[in-house]
KEPA-889464 format. One record per residue (C-alpha): residue number from 1; x, y, z. Coordinates in pm, 1 decimal. Each point is the difference from the previous one (the first is absolute). Layout:
NUM; X; Y; Z
...
//
This chain:
1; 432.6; -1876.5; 2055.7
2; 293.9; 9.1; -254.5
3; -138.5; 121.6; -351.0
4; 144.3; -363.2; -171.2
5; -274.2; -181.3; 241.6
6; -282.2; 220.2; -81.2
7; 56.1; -64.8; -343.7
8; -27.8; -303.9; 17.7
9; -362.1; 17.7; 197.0
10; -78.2; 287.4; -316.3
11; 106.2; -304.4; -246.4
12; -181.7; -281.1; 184.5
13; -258.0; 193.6; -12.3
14; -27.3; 85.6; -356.5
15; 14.7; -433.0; -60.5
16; -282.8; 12.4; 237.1
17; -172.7; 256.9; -213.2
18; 39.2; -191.0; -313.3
19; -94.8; -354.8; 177.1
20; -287.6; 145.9; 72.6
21; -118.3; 172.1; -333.7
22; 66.5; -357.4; -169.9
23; -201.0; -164.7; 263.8
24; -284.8; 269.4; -35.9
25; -0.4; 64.6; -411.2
26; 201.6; -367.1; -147.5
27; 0.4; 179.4; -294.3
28; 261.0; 367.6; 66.1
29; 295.2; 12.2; -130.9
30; 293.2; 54.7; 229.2
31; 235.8; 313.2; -82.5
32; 215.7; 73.2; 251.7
33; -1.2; 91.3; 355.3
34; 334.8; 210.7; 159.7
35; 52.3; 185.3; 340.6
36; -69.7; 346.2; 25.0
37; 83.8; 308.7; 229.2
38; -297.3; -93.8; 209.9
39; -103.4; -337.5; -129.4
40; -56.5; -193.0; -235.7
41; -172.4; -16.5; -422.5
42; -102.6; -303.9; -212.5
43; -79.9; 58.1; -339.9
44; -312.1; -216.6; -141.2
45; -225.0; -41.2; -322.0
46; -276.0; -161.9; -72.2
47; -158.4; 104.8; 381.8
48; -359.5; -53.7; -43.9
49; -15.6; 248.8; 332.4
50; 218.0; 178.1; 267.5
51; -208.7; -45.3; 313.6
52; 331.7; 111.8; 236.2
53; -231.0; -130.7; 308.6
54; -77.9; -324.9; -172.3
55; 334.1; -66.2; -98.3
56; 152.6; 107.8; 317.2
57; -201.5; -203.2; 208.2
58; 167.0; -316.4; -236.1
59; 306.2; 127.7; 105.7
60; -38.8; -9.0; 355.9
61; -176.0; -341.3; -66.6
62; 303.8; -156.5; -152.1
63; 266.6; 154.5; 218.8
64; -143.3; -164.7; 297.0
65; 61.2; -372.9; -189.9
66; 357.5; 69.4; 134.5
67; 133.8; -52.1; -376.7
68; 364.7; -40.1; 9.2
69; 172.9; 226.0; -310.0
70; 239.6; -200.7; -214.1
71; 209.9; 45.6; -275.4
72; 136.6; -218.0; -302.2
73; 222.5; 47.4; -267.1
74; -200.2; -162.6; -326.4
75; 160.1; 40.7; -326.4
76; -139.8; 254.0; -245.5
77; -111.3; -301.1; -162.2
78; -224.4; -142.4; 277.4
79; -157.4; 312.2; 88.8
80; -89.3; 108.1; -368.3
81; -214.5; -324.4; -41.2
82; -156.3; 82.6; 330.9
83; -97.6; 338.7; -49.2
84; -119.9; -125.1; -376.5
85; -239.1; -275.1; 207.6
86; -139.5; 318.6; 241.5
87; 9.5; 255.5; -285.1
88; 201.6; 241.7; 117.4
89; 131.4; 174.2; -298.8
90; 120.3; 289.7; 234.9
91; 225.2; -221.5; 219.6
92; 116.2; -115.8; -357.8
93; 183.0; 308.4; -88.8
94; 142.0; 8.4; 308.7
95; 196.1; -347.3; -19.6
96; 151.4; 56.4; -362.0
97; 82.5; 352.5; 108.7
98; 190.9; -185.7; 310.5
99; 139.1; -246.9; -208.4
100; 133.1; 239.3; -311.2
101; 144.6; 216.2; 331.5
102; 219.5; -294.0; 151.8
103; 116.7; -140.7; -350.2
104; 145.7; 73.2; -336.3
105; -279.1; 62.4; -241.9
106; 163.7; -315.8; -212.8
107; -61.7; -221.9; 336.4
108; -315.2; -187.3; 84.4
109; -194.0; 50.1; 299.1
110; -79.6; -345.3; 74.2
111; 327.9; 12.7; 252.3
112; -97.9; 309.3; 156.7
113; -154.5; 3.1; 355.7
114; -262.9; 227.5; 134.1
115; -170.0; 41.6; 307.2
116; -380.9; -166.2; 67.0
117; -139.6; 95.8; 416.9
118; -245.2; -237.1; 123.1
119; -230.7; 161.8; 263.3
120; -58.7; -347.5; 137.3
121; -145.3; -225.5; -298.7
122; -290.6; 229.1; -40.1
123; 193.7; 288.3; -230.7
124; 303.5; -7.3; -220.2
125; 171.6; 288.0; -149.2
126; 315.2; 119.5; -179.1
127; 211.1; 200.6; 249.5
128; 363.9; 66.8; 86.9
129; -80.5; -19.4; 384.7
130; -0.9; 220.7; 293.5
131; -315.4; -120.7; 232.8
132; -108.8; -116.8; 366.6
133; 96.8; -378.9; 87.4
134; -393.8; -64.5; 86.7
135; -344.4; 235.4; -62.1
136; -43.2; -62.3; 366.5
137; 303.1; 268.8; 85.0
138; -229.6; 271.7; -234.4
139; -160.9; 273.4; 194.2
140; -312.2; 1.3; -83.0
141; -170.2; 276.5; 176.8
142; 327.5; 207.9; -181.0
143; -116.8; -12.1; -397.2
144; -297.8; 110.0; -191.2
145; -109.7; 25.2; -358.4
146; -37.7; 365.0; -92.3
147; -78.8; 83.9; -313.9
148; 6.4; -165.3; -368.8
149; 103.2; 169.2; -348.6
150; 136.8; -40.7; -326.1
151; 304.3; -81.1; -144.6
152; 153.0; -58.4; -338.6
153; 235.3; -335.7; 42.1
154; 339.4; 140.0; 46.3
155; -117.3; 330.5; 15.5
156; -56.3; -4.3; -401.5
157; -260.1; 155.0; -125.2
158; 6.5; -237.5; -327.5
159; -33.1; -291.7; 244.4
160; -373.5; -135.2; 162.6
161; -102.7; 211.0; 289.5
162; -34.1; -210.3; 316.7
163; -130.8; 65.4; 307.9
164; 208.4; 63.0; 261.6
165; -85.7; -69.5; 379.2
166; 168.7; 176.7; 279.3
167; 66.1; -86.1; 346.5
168; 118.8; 151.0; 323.9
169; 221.3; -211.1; 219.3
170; 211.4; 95.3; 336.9
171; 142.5; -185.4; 267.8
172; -298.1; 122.4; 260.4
173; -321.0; 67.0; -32.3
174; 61.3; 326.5; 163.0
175; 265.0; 117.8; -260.7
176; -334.9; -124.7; -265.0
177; -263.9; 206.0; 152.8
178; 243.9; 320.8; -47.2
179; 115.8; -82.2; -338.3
180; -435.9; 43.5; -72.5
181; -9.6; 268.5; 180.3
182; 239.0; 208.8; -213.4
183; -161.5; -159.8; -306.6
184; -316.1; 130.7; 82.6
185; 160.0; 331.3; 79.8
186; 182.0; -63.1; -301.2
187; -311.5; -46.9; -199.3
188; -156.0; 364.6; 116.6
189; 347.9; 153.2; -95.7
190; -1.6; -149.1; -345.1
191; 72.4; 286.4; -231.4
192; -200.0; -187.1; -298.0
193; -297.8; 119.0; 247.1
194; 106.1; 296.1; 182.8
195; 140.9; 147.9; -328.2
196; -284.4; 65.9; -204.4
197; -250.2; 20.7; 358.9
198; 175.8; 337.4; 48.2
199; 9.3; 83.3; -364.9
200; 399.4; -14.2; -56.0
201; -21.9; -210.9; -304.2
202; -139.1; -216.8; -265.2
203; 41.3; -267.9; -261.9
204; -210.3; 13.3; -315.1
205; -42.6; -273.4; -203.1
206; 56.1; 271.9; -361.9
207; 336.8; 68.4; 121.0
208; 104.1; -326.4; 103.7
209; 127.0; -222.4; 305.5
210; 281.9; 111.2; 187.9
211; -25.3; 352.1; -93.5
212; -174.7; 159.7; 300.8
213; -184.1; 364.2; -35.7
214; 86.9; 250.6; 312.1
215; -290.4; 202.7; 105.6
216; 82.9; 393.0; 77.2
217; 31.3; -162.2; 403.2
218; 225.3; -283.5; -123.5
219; 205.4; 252.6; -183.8
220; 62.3; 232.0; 259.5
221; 136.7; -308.7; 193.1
222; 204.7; -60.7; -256.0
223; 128.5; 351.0; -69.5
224; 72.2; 65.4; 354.3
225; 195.5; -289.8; 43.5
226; 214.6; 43.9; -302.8
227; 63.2; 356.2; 73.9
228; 115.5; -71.2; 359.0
229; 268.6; -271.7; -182.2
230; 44.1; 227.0; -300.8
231; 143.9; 302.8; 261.2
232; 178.4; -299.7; 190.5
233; 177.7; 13.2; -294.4
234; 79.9; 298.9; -72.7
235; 139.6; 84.6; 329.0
236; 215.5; -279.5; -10.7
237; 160.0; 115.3; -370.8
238; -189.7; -151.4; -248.3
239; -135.1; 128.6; -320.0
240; -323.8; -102.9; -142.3
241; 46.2; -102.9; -372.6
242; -287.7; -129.1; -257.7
243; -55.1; -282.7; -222.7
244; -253.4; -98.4; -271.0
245; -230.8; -285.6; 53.4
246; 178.0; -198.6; -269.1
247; 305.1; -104.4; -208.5
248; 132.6; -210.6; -282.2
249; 26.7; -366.9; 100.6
250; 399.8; 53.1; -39.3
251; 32.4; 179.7; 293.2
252; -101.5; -293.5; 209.6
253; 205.3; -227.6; -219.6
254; 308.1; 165.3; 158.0
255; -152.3; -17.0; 339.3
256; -127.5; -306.2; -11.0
257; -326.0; 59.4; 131.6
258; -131.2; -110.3; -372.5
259; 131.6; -357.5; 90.7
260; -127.3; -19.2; 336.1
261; -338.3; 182.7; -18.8
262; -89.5; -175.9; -359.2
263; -327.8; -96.9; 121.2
264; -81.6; 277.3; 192.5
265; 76.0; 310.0; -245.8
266; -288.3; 191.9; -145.8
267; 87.5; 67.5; -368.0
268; -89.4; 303.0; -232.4
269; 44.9; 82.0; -333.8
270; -15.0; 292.6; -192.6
271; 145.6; 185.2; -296.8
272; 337.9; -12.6; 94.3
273; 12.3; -346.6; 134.9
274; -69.9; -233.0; 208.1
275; -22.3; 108.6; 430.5
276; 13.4; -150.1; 342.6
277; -223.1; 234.2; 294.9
278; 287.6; -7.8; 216.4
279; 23.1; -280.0; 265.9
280; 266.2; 182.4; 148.9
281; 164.5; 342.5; 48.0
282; 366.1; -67.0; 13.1
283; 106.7; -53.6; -332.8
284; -152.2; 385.7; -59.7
285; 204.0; 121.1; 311.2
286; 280.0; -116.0; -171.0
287; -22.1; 190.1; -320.7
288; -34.5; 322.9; 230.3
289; 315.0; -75.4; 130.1
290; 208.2; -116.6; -313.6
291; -122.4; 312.0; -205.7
292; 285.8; 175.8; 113.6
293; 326.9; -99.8; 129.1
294; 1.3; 57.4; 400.0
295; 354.3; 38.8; 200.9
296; 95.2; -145.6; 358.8
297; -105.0; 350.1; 130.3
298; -332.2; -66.8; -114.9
299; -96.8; -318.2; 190.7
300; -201.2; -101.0; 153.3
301; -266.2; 79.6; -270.1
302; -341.5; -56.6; 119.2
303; -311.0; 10.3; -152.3
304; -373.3; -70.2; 104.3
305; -329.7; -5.6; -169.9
306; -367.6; -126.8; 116.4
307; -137.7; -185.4; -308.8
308; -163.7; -292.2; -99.2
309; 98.6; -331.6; -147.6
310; -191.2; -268.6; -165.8
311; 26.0; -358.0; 19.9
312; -246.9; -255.6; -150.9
313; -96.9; -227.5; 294.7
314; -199.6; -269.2; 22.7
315; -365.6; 106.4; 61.1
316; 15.5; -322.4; 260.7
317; 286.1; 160.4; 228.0
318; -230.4; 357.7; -11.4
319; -95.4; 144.9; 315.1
320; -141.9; 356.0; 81.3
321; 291.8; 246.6; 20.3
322; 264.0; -236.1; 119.8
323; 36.1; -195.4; -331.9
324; -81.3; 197.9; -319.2
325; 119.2; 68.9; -350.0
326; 53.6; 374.5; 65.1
327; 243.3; 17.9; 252.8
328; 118.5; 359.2; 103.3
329; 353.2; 52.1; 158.5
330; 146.4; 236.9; 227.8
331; 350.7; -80.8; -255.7
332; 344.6; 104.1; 31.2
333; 347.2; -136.9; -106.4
334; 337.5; 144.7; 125.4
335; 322.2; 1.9; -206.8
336; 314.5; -74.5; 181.3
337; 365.1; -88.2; 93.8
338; 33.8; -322.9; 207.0
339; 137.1; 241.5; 255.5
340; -298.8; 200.4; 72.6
341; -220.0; -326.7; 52.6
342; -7.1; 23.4; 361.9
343; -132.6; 362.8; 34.8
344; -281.8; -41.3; -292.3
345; -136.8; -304.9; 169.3
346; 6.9; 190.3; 302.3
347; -152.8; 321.6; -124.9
348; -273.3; -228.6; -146.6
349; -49.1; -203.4; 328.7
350; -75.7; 358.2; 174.8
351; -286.1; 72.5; -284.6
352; -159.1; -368.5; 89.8
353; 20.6; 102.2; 344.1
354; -121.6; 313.8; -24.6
355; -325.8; -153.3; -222.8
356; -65.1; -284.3; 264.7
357; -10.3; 249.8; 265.1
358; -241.4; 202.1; -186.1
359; -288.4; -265.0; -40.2
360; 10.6; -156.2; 348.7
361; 188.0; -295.2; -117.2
362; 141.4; -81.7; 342.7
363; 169.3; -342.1; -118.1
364; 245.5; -84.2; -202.9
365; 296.5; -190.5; -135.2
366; 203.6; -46.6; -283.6
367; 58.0; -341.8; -224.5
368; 343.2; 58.9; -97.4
369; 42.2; -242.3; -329.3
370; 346.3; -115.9; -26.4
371; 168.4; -206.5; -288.8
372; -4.9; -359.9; 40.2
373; 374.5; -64.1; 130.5
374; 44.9; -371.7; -210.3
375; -229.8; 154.8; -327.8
376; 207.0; 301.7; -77.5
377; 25.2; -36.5; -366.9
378; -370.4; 63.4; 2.1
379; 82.0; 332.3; 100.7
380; 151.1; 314.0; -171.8
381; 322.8; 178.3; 127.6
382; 290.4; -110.8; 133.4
383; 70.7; -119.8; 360.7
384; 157.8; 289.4; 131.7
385; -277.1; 244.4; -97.8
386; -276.1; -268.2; 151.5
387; 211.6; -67.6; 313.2
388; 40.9; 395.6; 85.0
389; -331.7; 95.8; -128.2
390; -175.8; -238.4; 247.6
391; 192.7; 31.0; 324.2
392; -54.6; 374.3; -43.7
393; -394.6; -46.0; -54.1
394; 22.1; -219.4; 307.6
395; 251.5; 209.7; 246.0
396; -263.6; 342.6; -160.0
397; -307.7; -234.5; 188.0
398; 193.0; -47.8; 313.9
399; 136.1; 361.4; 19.2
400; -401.7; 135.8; -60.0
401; -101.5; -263.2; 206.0
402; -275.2; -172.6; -208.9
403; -105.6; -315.9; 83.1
404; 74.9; -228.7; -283.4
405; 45.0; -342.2; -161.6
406; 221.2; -165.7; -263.4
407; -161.1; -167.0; -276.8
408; 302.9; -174.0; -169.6
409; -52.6; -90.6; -375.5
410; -290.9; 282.0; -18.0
411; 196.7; 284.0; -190.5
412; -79.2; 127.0; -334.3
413; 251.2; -167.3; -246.7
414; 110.3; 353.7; 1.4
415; 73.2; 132.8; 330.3
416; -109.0; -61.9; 357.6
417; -296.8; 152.9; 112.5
418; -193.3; 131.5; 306.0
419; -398.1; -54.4; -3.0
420; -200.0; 145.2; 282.3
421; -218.5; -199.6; 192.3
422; -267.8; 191.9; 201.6
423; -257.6; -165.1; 260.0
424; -333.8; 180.3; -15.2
425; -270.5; 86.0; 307.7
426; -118.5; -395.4; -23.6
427; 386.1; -124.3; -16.5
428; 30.1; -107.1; -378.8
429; 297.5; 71.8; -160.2
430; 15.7; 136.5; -364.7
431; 259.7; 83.3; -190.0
432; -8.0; 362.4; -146.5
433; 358.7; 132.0; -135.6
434; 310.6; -106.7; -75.2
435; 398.6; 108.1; -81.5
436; 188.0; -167.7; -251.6
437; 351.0; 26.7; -96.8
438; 44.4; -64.3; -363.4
439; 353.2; -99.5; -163.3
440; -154.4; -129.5; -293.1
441; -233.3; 270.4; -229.1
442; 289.0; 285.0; 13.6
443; 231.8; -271.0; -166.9
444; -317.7; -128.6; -253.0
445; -44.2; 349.9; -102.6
446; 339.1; 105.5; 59.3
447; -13.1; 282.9; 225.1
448; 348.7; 171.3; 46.2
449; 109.6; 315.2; 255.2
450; 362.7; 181.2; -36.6
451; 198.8; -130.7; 286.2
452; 232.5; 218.5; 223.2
453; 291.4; -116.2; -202.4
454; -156.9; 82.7; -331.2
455; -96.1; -375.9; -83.1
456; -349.2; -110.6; -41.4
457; -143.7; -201.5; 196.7
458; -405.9; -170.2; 69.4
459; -196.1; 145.2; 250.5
460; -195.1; -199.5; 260.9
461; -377.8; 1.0; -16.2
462; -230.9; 18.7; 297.0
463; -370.7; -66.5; -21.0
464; -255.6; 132.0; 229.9
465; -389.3; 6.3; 54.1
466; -98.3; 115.7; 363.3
467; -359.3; -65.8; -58.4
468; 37.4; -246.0; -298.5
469; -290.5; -6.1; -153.6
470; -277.6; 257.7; 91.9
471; -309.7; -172.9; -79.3
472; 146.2; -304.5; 277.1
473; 110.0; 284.2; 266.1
474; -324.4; 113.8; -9.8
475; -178.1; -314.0; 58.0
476; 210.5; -56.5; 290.4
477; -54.6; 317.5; 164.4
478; -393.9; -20.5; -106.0
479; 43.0; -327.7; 173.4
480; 275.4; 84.0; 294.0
481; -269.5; 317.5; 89.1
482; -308.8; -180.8; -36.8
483; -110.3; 297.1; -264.6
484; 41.4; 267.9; 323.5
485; 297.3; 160.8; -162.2
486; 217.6; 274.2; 225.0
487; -93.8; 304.0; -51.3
488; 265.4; 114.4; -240.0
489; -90.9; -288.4; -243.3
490; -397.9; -13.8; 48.3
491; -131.2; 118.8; -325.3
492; -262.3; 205.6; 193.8
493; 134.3; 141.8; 265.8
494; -331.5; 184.2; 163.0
495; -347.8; -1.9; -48.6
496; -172.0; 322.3; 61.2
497; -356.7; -134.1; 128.0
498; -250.4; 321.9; 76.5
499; -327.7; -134.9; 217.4
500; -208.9; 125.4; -306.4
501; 12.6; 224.7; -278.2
502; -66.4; 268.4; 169.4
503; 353.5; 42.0; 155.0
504; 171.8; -108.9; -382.4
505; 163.8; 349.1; -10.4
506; 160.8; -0.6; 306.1
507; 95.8; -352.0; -113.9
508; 188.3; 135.8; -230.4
509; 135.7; 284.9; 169.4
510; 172.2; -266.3; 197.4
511; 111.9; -197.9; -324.4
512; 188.1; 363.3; -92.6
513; 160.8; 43.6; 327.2
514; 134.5; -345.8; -20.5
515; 72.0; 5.1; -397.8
516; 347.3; -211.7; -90.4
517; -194.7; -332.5; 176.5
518; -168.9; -213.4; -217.6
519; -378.9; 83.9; 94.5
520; -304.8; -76.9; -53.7
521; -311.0; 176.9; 86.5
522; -303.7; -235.9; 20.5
523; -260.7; 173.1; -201.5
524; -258.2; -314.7; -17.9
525; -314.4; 33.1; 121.5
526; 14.8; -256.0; 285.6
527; -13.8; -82.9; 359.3
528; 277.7; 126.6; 226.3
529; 21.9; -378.9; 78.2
530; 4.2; -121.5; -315.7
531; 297.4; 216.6; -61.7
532; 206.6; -75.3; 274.1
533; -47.1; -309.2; -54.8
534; 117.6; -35.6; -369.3
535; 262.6; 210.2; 139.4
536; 73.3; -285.5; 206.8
537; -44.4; -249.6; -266.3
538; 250.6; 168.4; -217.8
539; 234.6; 14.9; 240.7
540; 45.9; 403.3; 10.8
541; 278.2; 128.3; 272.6
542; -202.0; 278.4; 93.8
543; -375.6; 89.3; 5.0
544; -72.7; 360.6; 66.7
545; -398.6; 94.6; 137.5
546; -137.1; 323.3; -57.4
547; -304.8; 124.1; 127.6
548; -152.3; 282.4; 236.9
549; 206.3; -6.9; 238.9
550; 356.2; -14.5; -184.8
551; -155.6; 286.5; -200.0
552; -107.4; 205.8; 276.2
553; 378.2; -58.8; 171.4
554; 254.6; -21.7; -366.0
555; 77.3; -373.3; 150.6
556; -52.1; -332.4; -154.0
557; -72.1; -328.7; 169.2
558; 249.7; -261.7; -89.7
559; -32.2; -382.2; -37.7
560; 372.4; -163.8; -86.7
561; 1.0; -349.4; -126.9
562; 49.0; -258.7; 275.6
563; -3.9; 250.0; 280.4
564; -368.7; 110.9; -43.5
565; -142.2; 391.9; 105.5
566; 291.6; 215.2; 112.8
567; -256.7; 293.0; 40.5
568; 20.2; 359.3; -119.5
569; 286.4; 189.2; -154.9
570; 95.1; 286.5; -140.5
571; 121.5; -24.9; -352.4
572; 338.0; 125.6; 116.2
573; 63.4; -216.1; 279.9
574; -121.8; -272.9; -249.3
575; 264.8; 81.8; -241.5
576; 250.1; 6.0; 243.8
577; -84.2; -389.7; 47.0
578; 15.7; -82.5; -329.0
579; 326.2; 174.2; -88.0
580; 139.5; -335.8; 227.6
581; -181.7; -248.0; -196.0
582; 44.9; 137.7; -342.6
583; 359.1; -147.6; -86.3
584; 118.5; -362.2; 7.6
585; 146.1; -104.4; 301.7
586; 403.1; 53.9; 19.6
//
């Protein structure tokens, strides 16, 4: 089925949603209700209750009236007094915003048209279109109501907070009963739960939302990831620089990041001043490289830094580790000439690569975000520089051979960019790093190189984060693993488990002739089962039993995660194993 025609069904669907709310609670007030990746939303107040079987039942239960969709054009005039007579103050907002969109603010919206879909004569709302002929053509063994939440109207968190219903819709019921399947997977994978179940991290109310707390586990997760990318770096020539947490608002004047993070910036004073917590690192790059005056020999200057930024969001838009206000970044910016382009996006297209292969991230593809061919006035830099800049980004992809896809009118007003796309172990995609080419911030700040000839001339910028931001790589890996991290990223790595504590110093005779793993000797006075079975719980890559007999022999009996007991080793020939499974994957 073409994706236009199951959106569509997804749309008809969300009408049949609301239909049925108003039948079931006269009294809601109707938000609005758009197609999403898998489905479908509507946005409601005043719901006395979400009963998602009750309502969906009414769905099926008007769907089979064989309702014929159909739309009007009513001016804004005629469907203002309507929605005043059904007290809709939501639907409201929407018209005048419709009407002050089509006309001059000086022009009255009684001749303005907008759209009004009749699902038969039993349900009326404002829509621009996009539905089946007829309920009758809606699958219904294909769509279910899954779960209900909240939502500030237009995602403000000033505005009421409705409750928003979501639905699952497909074109077979087949494709349906997958889609749950991977939500309930999805649902055990959730790194809101797995996080803190294997004690990685934590939010506490005293410190605040958004700012989450990583555990010494968490932070070994953390550390090992960002050393792997730190020595990515560093083989690939560049050199680690450091920033403060803060500077003077002026600094983002210039950049511009004041403007277009107003709302967002956390703001400090102090003795000398008034401060912004940085809600970006580029505008400090920058003064690294204009504190001295660098020649054409020099470049390409690059520096890199893992740090964290802050940003103000909404507490609404908050979610575990992929959505906070303390977002740490793998950062680096490269300096220059329009020449050297090509091999810097290439040298940072072998990093990516080299980082995807490392956590298992089989899939992938690019979004290559182009300029908007008939809006280029909204862009910086002249056509020459775009025109070259992108066919090399795009002739890089098919020389490396990574799949790819053009999103036209999706570049920075800056530069085109590349943003990584990666489909984890259930098939989501999330979006993880990006490179940017920037014409604009060395010309703000004005950023100048000597040229071959002597002249001076503006260096190029390049932008790069191959994990982005660390707190949302790790909740896609927490969630891509299912909390069984490989063994070069599992915060424990063994578990030293002796059959009682009897055998606790050969335990940790063992724990010596394996020292450099991250070990832990169970000391607790427990059950051998109890222990392997926490072991289990936790998600540890390798259990090791001592007892008698491994005593008696200098052996230990091994248990690996997902494989179950590999029987008795020596410590030698154990090492030997793990020496395979202790770096990432090439």
């Amino acid at each position: 089925m073409e994706q236009g025609q199951l959106d569509n069904i997804r749309h008809s669907f969300a009408h049949l949603l609301a239909a049925a709310v108003k039948e079931l609670f006269p009294q809601a007030q109707l938000g609005i209700g758009p197609v999403i990746e898998d489905g479908f939303y509507y946005d409601f107040a005043l719901l006395a209750e979400a009963d998602l079987s009750k309502i969906e039942e009414k769905m099926r239960q008007i769907a089979r009236k064989n309702l014929a969709f159909k739309k009007e054009l009513w001016p804004a005039l005629k469907a203002t007094q309507y929605y005043k007579k059904e007290k809709q103050p939501f639907k409201l907002e929407l018209i005048k915003e419709l009407s002050q969109g089509k006309k001059p603010a000086s022009t009255k919206a009684t001749t303005d048209k907008v759209g009004m879909v009749w699902t038969g004569k039993l349900f009326l709302d404002l829509c621009r279109g996009g539905h089946v002929k007829n309920t009758k053509e809606l699958p219904l063994d294909a769509f279910k109501l899954t779960r209900v939440a909240g939502a500030y109207w237009k995602g403000d968190e000033k505005n009421p907070m409705l409750t928003r219903i979501y639905g699952a819709a497909f074109s077979t019921k087949k494709e349906l009963a997958s889609h749950l399947t991977m939500l309930e997977e999805a649902e055990r994978r959730d790194h809101k739960k797995l996080g803190p179940e294997l004690g990685l991290f934590t939010f506490s109310d005293l410190v605040g939302s958004g700012l989450p707390l990583f555990t010494p586990k968490g932070t070994i997760i953390r550390r090992t990831l960002t050393d792997f990318v730190e020595r990515l770096n560093r083989e690939n020539g560049f050199e680690e620089v450091w920033i403060p947490h803060l500077a003077k608002p002026d600094l983002y004047k210039i950049s511009g990041h004041l403007e277009k993070f107003q709302e967002d910036l956390f703001r400090v004073k102090g003795k000398g001043g008034e401060f912004v917590l940085k809600p970006m690192n580029c505008p400090h790059h920058i003064q690294i490289f204009q504190s001295q005056l660098h020649s054409y020999r020099e470049l390409p200057i690059r520096y890199f830094q893992t740090t964290t930024v802050y940003r103000d969001e909404q507490s609404g838009e908050l979610a575990g580790l992929t959505r906070v206000r303390s977002i740490t970044q793998d950062d680096g910016h490269v300096f220059c000439t329009e020449e050297q382009i090509p091999q810097e996006f290439a040298l940072n297209l072998k990093i990516q690569k080299e980082l995807v292969a490392a956590v298992g991230l089989k899939e992938y593809w690019i979004r290559l975000s182009l300029r908007h061919p008939k809006n280029k006035k909204a862009y910086l830099g002249s056509d020459t520089v775009w025109s070259t800049a992108q066919r090399q980004m795009e002739d890089l992809l098919k020389k490396e051979k990574v799949p790819y896809r053009i999103a036209e009118g999706e570049a920075a007003f800056y530069g085109p960019k590349m943003d990584f796309m990666a489909k984890d172990s259930l098939g989501r995609e999330w979006q993880f790093s990006t490179i940017q080419l920037d014409f604009n911030l060395p010309k703000r700040f004005g950023l100048e190189y000597t040229a071959q000839d002597g002249s001076r001339k503006t260096p190029v910028m390049i932008h790069r984060a191959f994990m982005g931001s660390v707190e949302r790589f790790m909740a896609m890996l927490i969630e891509h693993y299912a909390g069984a991290f490989p063994f070069w990223l599992a915060p424990e790595q063994l578990w030293i488990v002796p059959v009682s504590d009897k055998f606790l110093p050969y335990a940790e005779k063992i724990a010596q002739e394996l020292k450099g793993f991250r070990i832990n000797v169970r000391r607790e006075n427990e059950t051998l089962g109890k222990k392997i079975r926490e072991g289990e719980m936790q998600k540890i890559p390798y259990l090791l039993v001592v007892g008698e007999k491994e005593q008696t022999s200098n052996t230990i009996s091994v248990r690996q995660r997902g494989k179950g007991d590999l029987g008795s080793m020596k410590p030698a020939e154990f090492l030997k194993k793990l020496s395979q499974e202790a770096l990432p994957p090439q």
